[in-house]
C-alpha positions in Angstrom: 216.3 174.5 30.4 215.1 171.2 31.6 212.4 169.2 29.3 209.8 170.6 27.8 205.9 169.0 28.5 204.3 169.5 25.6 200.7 168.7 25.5 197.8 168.6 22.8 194.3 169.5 23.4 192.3 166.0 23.2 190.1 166.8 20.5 193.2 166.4 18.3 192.9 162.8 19.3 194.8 161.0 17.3 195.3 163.8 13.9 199.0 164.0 12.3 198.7 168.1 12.4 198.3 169.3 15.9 199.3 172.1 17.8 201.3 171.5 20.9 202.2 173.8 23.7 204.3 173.9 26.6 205.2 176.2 29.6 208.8 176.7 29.7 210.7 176.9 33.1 211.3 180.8 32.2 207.5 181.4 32.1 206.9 181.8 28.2 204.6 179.5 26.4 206.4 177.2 23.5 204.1 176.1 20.7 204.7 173.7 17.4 203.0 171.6 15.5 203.4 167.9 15.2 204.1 168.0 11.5 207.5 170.2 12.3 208.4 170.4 15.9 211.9 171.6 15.3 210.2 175.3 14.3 209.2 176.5 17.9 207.1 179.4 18.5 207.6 181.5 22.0 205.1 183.6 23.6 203.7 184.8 26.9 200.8 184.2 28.7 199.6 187.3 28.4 199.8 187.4 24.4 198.3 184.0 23.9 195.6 184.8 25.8 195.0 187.4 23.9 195.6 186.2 20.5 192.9 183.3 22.1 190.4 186.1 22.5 191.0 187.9 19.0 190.5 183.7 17.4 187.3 183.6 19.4 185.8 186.7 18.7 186.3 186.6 15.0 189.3 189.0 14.7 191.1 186.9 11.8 188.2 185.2 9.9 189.4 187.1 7.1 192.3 184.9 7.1 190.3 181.9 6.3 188.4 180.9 3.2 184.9 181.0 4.0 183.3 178.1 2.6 179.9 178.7 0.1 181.0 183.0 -0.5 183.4 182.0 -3.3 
């Protein structure tokens, strides 16, 4: 496997924890974050995509504290 490009989205600027992600040579997607890039997560396109979707269209709010409903 030759060297992996990973990349953050620029509205991390210059945050300690960001995601980064990376197309591998095999086509899968590689993700970590910058606070522990030895732990690397492997997807597809396909799934990230839709895991993008579900994030967007509120599918795991309930994951998250909602701020003022405590």
């Amino acid at each position: 496997m030759s060297a992996l490009d990973w990349q953050k989205s620029s509205f991390s600027g210059e945050a300690a924890n960001c995601l980064h992600i990376a197309a591998a040579d095999d086509g899968t997607v590689k993700l970590h974050e910058s606070d522990d890039p030895d732990t690397i997560v492997t997807t597809t396109p396909e799934k990230l995509r839709a895991f993008i979707l579900g994030v967007k269209a509120g599918e795991f709010d309930h994951f998250a504290e909602v701020r003022g409903e405590e």
